[in-house]
C-alpha positions as CSV (number, residue, x, y, z in Angstrom):
1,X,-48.4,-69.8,-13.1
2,X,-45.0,-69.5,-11.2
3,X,-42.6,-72.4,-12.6
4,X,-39.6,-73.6,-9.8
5,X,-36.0,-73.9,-10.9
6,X,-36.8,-77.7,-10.5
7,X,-39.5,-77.7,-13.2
8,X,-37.4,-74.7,-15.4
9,X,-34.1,-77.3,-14.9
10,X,-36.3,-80.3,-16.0
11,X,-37.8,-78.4,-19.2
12,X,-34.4,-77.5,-20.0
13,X,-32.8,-81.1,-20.0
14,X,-36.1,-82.0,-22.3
15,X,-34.6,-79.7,-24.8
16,X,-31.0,-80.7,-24.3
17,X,-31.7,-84.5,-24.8
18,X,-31.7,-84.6,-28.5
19,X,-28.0,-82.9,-29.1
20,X,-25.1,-84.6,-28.2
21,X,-22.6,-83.4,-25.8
22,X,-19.3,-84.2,-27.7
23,X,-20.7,-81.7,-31.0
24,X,-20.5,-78.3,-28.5
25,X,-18.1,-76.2,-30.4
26,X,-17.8,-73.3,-27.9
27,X,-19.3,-70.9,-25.0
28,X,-20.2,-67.8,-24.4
29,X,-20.4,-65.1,-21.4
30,X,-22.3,-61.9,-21.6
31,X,-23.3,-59.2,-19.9
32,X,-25.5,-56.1,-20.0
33,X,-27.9,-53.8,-18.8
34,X,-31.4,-52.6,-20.5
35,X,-31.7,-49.4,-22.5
36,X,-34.6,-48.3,-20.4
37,X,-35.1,-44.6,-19.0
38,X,-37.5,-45.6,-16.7
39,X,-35.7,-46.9,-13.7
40,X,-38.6,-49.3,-12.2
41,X,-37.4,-51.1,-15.5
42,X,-33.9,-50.8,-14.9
43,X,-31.9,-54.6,-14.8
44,X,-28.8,-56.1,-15.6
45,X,-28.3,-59.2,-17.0
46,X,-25.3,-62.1,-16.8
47,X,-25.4,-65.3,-18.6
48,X,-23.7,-68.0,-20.6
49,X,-24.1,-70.2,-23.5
50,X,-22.9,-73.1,-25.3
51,X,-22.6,-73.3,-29.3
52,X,-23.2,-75.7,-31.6
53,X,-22.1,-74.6,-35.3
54,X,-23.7,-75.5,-38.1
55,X,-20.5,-76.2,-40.1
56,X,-22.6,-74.6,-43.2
57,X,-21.3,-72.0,-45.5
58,X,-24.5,-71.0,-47.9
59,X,-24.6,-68.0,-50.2
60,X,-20.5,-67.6,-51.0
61,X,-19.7,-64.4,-52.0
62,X,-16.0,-63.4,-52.1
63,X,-14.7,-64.3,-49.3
64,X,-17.9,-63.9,-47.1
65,X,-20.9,-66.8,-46.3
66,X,-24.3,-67.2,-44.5
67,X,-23.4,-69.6,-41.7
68,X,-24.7,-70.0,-38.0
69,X,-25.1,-71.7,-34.4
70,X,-27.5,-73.0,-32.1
71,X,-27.0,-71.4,-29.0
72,X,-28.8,-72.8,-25.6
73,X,-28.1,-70.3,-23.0
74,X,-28.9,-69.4,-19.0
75,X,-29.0,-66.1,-17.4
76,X,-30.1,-64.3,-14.5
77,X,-31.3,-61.0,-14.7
78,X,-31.3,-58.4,-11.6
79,X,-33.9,-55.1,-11.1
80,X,-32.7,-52.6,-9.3
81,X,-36.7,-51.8,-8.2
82,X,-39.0,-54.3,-7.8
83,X,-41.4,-52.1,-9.4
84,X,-45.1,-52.8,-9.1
85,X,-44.5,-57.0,-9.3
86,X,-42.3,-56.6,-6.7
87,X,-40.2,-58.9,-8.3
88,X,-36.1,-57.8,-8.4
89,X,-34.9,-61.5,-10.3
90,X,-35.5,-64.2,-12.4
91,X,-33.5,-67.0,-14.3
92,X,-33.5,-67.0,-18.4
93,X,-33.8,-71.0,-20.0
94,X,-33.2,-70.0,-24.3
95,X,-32.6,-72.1,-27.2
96,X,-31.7,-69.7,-30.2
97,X,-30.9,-70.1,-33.9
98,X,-28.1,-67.5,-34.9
99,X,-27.5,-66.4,-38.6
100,X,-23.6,-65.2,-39.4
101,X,-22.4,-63.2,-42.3
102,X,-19.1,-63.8,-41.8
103,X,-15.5,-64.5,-43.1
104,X,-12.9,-66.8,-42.1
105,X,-10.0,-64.5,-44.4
106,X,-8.1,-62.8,-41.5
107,X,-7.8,-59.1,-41.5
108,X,-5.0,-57.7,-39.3
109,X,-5.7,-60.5,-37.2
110,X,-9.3,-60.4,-36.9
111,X,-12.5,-62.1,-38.7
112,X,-15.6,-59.5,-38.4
113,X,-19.1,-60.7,-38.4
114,X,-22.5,-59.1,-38.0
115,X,-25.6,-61.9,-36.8
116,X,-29.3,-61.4,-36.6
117,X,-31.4,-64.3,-34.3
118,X,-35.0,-65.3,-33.5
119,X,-34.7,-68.0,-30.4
120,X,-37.7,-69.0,-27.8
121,X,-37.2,-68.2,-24.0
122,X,-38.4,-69.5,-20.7
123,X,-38.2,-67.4,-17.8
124,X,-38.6,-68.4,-14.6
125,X,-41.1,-65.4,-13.5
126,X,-43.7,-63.5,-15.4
127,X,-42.5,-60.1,-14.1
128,X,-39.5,-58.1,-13.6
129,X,-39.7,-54.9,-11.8
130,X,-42.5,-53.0,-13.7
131,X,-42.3,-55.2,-16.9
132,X,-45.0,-57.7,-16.8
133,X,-44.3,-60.6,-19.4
134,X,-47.9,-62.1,-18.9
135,X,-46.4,-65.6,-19.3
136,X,-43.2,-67.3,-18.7
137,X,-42.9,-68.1,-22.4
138,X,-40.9,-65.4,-25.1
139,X,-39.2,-65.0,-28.1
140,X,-35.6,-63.3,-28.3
141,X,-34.3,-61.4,-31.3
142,X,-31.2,-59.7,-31.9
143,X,-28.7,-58.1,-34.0
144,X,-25.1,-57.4,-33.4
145,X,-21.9,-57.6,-34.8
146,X,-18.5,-58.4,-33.8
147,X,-15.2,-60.1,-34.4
148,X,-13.4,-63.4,-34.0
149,X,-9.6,-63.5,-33.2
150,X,-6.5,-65.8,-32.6
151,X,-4.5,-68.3,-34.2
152,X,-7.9,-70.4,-34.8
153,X,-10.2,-67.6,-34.8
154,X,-11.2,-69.2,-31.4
155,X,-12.0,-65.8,-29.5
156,X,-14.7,-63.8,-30.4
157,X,-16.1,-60.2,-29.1
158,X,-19.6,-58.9,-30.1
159,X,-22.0,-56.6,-29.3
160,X,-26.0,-57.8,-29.4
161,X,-29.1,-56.0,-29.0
162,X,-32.1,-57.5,-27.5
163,X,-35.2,-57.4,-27.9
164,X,-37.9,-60.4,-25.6
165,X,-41.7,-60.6,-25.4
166,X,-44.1,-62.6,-25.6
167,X,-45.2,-61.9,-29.3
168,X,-48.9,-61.4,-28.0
169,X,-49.4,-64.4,-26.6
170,X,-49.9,-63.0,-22.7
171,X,-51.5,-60.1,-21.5
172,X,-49.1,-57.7,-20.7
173,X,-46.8,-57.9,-23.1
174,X,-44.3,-55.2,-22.2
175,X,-41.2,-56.5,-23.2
176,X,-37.8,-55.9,-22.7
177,X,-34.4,-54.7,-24.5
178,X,-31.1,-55.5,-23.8
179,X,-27.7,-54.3,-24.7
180,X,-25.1,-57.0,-24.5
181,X,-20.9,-57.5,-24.7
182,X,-20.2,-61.1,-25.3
183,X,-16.9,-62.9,-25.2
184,X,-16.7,-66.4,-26.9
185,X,-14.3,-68.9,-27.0
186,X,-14.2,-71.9,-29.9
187,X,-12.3,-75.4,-29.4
């Protein structure tokens, strides 16, 4: 079943109407391209998200704590080859948890952090190029690392990797990976 950006949009706002607008901490942008050697699965990927953190800091040790976000991100992805769907595009709905190790000391200017996630995805087609999805419906996880910089430690840069399928759940269930530079900024 092929789901419009009308129905994707609506599902969205479903999600969104529980969190209030005035708790968003921050955004995101990223970008990146799949670490596929099979160009028929070839893409690149743009995106954004906005962050809500969990103002948390569990498991103290030293200077470092387990904190996190909610992120609820959009992107559009682009095949070079349409593959055997035929399909070059499609738009990304996701609502992710993100776990941080992370300090808020300052070292030469800069807080490091590495994250690990597990967030649910809606995509607006079950196919991109040759990777068949089966269903519109996937889970995201990642690792990365990165740092957070400025007076505030309002900036941040990271590196993610990605990994999305559907967990099973569809027939095929090719997945994709990504590899992804994200720059953040915190109010």
């Amino acid at each position: 079943m092929k789901w419009s950006i009308r129905s994707l949009l609506a599902a969205l706002l479903v999600l969104l109407a529980p969190m209030s607008a005035h708790a968003v901490d921050g955004f995101a942008i990223e970008g990146g391209y799949t670490d596929e050697d099979n160009p028929n699965r070839d893409a690149w990927r743009g995106g954004g998200a906005l962050v809500w953190d969990w103002g948390v800091k569990w498991l103290p040790f030293h200077d470092w704590y387990l904190g996190g976000q909610w992120e609820l991100s959009a992107s559009y992805w682009d095949a070079r080859h349409g593959g055997k769907s035929g399909n070059t595009s499609l738009v990304d709905f996701g609502i992710t948890p993100v776990f941080r190790i992370q300090t808020d000391d300052s070292w030469l200017g800069m807080r490091p952090f590495l994250e690990g996630a597990i967030g649910a995805h809606l995509f607006s087609e079950t196919a991109l190029g040759s990777a068949g999805f089966g269903i519109n419906y996937s889970f995201g996880d990642s690792l990365g690392g990165g740092i957070r910089f400025g007076d505030r430690g309002q900036y941040e840069i990271n590196y993610r990797y990605q990994h999305l399928s559907n967990a099973g759940l569809g027939n095929p269930n090719n997945g994709i990976n990504f590899q992804l530079v994200r720059f953040g900024y915190r109010w």
